[in-house]
VEXPA-410876 format. One record per atom (N, C-alpha, C, O): x, y, z. Coordinates in steps of 0.02 Angstrom, whole numbers, plus 50000, padded with zeros to 5 digits. Each point is the difference from the previous one (the first is absolute). Layout:
XYZ...
This chain:
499754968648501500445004550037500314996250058499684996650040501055004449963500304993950042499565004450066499705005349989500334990550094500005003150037500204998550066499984993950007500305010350067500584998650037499505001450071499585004549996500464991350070499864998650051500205006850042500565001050022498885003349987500335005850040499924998150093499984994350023499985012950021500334998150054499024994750032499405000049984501094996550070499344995750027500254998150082500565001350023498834995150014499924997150022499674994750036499524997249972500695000750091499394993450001499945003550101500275004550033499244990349978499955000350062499214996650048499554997649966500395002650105499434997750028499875008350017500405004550014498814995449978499965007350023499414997650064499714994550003500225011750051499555000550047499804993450026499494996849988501045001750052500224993750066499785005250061500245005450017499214990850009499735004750067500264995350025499914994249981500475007650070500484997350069499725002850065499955006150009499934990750024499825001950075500414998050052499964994250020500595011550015500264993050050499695003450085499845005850015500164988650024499775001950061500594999550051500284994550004499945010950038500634996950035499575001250092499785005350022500234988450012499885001650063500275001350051500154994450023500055010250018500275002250057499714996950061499615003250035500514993049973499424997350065499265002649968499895000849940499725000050104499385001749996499915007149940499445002550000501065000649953499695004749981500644998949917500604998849991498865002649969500224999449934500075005749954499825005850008500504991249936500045005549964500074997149927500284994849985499475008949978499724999049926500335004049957500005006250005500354989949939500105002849909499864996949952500154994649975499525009650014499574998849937500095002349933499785005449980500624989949979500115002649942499734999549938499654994949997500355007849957500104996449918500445003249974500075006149998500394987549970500624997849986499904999149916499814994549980500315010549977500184996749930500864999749974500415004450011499654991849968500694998449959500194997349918499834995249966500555010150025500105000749925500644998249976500455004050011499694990849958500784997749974500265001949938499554999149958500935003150017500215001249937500904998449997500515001050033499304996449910500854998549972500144994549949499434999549979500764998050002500304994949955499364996749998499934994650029499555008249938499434994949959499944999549943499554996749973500995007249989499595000749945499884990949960499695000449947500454994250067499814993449962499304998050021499614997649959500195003450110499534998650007499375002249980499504996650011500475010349953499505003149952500334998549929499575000149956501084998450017500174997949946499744994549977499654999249950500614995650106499924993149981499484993850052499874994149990499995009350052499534998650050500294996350063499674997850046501225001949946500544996350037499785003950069499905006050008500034987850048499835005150075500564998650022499955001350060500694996549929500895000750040499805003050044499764997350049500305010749943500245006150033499525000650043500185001950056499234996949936499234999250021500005000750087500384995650019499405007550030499984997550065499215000849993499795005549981499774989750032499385000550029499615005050021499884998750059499975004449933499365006050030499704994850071499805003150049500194991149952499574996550037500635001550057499855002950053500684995649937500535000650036500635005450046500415000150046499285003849899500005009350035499414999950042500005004850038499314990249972499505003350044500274997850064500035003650050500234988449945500244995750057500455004050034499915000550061500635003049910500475004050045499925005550012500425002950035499005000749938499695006850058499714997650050500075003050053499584991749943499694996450072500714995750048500185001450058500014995049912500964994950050500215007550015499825001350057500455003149917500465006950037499365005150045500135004050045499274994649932499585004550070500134995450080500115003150052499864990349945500184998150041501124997850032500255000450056499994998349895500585001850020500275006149995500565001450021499085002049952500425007450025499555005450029500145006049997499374991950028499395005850012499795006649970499804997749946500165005150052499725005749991499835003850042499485000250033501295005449965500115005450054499635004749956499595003950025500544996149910499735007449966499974998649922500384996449968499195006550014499874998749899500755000649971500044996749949500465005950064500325001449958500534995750021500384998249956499714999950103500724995150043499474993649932500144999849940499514997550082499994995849962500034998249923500194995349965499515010950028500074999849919500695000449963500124998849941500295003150105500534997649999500354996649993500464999749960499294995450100500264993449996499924995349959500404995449991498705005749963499924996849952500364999349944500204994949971499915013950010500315002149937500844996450015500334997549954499855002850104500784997549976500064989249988500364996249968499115003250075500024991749998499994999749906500544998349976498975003249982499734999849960500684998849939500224995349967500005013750044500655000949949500634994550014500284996049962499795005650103500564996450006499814990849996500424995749986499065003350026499954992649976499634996649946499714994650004500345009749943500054996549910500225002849999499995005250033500664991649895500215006449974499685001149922500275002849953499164994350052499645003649942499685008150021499995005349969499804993150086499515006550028500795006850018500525000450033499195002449932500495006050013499885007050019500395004850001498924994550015499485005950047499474999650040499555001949963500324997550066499364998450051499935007750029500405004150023498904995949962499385005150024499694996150034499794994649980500145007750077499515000350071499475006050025500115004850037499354993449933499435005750028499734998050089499974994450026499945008849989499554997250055499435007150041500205005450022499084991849975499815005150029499724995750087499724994550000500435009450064499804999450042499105002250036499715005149984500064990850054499415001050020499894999550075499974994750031499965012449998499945001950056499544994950062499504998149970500504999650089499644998050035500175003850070500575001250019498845000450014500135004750052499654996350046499414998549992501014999550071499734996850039499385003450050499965006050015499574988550005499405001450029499914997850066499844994350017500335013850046500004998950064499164996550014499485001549971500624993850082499384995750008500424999650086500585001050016498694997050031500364997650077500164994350004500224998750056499764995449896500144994250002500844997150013500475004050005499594991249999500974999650011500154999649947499594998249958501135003650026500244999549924499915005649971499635004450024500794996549906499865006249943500424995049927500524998849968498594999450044500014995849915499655001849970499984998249941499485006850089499265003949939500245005349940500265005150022499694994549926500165006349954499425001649951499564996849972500615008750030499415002049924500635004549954500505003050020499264996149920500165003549933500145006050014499555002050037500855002349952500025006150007499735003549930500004997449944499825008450070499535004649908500325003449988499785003949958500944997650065500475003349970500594999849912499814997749946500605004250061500354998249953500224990849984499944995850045500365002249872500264996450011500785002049983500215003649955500084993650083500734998850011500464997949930499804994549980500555007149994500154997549935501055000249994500445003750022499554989249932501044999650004500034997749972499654995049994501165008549929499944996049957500854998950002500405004750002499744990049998500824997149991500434997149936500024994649971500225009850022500464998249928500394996650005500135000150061500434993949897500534999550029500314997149927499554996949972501065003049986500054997349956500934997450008500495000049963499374998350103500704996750024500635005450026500554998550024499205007149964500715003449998499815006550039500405001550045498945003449945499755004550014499294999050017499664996049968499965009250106499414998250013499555006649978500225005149974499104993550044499655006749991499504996850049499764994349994500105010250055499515001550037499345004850019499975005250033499634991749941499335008149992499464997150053499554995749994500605007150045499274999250049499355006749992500035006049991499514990050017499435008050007499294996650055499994996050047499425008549912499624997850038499495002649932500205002549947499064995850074499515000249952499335002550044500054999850062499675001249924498965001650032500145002850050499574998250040500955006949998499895005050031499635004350008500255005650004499184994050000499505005350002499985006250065499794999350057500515006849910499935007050048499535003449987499564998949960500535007350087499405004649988500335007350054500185000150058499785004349899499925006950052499365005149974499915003049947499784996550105499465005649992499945005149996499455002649991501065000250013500255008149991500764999149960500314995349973499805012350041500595000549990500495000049914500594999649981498565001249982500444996349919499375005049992499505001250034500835001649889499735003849946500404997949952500484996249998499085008549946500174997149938499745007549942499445000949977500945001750017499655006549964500805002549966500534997050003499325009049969500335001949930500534997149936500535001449973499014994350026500044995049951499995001749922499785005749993500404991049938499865005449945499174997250006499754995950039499995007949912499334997949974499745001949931499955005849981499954991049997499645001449914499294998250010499774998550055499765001949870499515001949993499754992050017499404999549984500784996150035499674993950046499874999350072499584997250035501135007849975499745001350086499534998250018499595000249955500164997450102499395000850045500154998550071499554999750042501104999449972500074997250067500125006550047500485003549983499184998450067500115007750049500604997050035500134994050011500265012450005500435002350028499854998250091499565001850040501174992949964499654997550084500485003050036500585000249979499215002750088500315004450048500194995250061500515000150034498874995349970500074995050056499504994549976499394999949994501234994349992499654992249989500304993250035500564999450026499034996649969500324995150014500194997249950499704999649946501264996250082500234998249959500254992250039500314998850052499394996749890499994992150017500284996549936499885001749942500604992250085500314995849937500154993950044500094998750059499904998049877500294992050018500694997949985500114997349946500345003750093500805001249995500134992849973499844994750028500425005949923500424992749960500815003249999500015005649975500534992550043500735001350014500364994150003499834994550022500925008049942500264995550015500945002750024500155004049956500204995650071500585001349999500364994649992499844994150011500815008949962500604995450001500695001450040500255005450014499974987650000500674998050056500555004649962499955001249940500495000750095500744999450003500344995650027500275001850052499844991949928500104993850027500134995649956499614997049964501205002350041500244992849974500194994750043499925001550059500274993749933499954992850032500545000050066500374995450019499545011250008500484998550055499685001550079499775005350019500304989050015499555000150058500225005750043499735001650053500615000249930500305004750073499715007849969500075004950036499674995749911499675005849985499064999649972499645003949970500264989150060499334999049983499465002650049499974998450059499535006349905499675002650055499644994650042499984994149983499665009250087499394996350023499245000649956499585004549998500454991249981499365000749925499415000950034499615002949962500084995450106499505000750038500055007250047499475001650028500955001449980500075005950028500145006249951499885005850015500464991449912499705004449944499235000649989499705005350006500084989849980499364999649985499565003350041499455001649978500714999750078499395002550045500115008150018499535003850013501174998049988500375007849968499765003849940499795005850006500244991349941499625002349933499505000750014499815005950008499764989350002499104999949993500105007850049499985005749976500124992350104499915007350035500345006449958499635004950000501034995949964500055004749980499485004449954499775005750000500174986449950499335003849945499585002650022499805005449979499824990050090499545004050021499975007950033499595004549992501134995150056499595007850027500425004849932500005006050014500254992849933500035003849962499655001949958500145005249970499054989550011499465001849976499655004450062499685004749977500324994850086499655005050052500185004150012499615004050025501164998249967500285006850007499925005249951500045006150009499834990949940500125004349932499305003949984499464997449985500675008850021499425004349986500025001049922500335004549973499204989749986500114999049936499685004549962499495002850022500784998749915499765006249946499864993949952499675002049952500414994250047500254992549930499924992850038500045000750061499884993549922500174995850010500764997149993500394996150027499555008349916500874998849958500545003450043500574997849994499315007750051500175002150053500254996850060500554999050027498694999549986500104992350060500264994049983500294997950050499764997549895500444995549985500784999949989500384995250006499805013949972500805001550014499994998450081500364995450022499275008250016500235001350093500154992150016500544998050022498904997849963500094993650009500814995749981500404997450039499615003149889500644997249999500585002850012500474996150009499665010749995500365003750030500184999550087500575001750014499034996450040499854999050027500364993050024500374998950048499424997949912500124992050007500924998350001500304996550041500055008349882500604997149991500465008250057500575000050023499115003449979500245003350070500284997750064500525001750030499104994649982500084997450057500184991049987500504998650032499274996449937500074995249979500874999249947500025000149939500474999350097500725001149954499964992449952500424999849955499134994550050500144993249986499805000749920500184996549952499285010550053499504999349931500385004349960500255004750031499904995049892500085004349937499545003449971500085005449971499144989950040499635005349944499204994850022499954993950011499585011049986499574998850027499245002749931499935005449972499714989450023499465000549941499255001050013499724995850034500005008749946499265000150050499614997849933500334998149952498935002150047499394998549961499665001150051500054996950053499625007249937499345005850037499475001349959499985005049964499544990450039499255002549990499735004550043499984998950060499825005949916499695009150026499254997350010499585001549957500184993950108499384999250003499655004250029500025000950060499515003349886499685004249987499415002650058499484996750001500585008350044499264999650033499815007649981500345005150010499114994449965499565005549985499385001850059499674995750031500285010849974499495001950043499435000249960500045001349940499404997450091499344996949964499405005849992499705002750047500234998449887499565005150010499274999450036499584996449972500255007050087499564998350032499445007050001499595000650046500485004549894499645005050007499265000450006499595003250033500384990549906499164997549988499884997850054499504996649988500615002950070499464996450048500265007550058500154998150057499895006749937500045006450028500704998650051500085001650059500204996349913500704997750052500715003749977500194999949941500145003150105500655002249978500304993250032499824996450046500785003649903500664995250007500315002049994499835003749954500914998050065500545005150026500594993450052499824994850028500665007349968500474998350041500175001250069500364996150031499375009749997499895004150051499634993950066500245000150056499234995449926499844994850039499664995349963499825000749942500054991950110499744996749939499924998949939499444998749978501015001549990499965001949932499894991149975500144994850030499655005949926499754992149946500314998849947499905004249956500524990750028500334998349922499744995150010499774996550046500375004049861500104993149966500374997349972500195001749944500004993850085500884995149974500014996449962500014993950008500005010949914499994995549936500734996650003500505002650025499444990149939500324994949998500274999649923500464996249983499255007549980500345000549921499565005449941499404999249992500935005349974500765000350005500395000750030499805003150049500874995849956500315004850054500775001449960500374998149954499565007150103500845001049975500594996950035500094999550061500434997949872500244994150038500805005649999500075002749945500384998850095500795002350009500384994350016499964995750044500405005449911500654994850033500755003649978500105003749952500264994450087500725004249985500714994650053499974994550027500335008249970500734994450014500325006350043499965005449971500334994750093500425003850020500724996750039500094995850045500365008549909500774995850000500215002250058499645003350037501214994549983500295001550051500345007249952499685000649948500735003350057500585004149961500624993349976500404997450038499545001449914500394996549954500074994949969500444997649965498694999550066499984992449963499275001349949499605004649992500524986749972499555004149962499394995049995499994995550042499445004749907499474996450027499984994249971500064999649939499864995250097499884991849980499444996750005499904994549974499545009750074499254996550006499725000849938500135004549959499534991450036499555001649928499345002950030499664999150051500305005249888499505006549998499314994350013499735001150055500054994849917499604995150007499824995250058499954993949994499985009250056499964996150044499624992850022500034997450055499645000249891499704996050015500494992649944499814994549979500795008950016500534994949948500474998550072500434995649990499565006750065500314997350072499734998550031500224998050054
């Protein structure tokens, strides 16, 4: 059976970059990993094993590290940027470059000593940007990942259908906890004079999502993940459409009758924060008239 070279690519993946910039006595840290993915005019080199068109993987690593230092790194996406256009525009075999990059938080550590060079890791989210570019048109999806919330009130979960498997009671008052995976996408083509501040987006969203998971007196999760992205492209004009993945981490109140104990919500109350199964929601919320381009799969961005 004859057979034909479908779509591909090549690339260096997960280049941890660290750059340090010092201000006099007080610094500041980005911390990336940088993967890059090339596609375009290969097909000889899986035909015929010809590397012409070929640019090095070794050589995509060298210029995420040469452009962290000549061009710094103001923000995941200014750069990924800059990668994706060096790339296209200089082969003209490569005729798309994908730029992932996820960011890693460091939060500096007040000490009485002189200077502010101490940091520790932050246990928050990671930071996540992915850059399209295939010479002509861009795509921009920033998000974030391991958000972990929690409201202790304020969420039920009751009249639901139920058939003869049922067993789950009707909740009036629970807690409701998830690990927010999101991603939105730019309205943004290659023109500087309409390019947002990607670091003052970034820190707008996260706060929007959040007090829109704390405001929302939830009946659903699926509820609270509309307020969220609703929320987000409300107020956020840069974004089109915004993608959640919400694991429903589960806390159950613990039956404590056998040891002569009521457990109740009323005080002290005791769960247990099963870790699996769980229920996982995910859903996409558009602007009014565009339509959806994230993939449902979030772990393919």
């Amino acid at each position: 059976m004859p057979t034909f070279l479908g779509p591909n690519q090549y690339g260096k993946a997960e280049n941890r970059v660290v750059r340090i910039t010092r201000d006099g006595a007080t610094h500041h840290i980005r911390d990336l990993n940088v993967s890059v993915s090339l596609s375009g005019d290969m097909d000889e080199v899986h035909y015929s094993g010809s590397n012409a068109n070929v640019l090095p993987t070794d050589t995509t690593k060298n210029t995420v590290y040469a452009f962290a230092k000549e061009h710094g790194i103001d923000s995941p996406e200014q750069f990924g940027i800059h990668l994706a256009r060096h790339f296209v525009a200089g082969q003209d075999a490569i005729h798309r470059a994908r730029i992932r990059i996820e960011e890693y938080t460091w939060e500096r550590i007040e000490h009485s000593g002189e200077g502010a060079h101490s940091f520790v890791r932050k246990g928050q989210e990671t930071r996540l940007t992915q850059v399209t570019h295939d010479g002509s048109s861009w795509e921009v999806v920033s998000g974030l990942r391991d958000l972990t919330v929690m409201n202790s009130t304020d969420s039920e979960f009751r009249g639901y259908v139920k058939d003869k498997y049922t067993t789950l009671p009707e909740a009036h008052d629970r807690v409701l906890a998830t690990d927010v995976s999101a991603r939105w996408r730019f309205r943004w083509s290659d023109d500087a004079e309409d390019a947002p501040d990607w670091e003052e987006s970034y820190v707008q969203v996260k706060g929007h999502l959040l007090r829109a998971f704390a405001e929302t007196y939830s009946r659903s999760l699926q509820q609270t993940l509309y307020a969220m992205g609703a929320r987000i492209i409300d107020h956020r004009d840069e974004i089109d459409e915004v993608r959640f993945s919400l694991p429903n981490k589960h806390h159950f109140l613990v039956d404590l009758a056998p040891f002569g104990l009521e457990n109740d919500t009323a005080d002290g109350a005791v769960y247990f924060a099963a870790d699996r199964p769980y229920g996982l929601i995910e859903a996409t919320v558009l602007r009014d008239g565009r339509e959806a381009k994230i993939p449902a799969d979030l772990t393919n961005l």
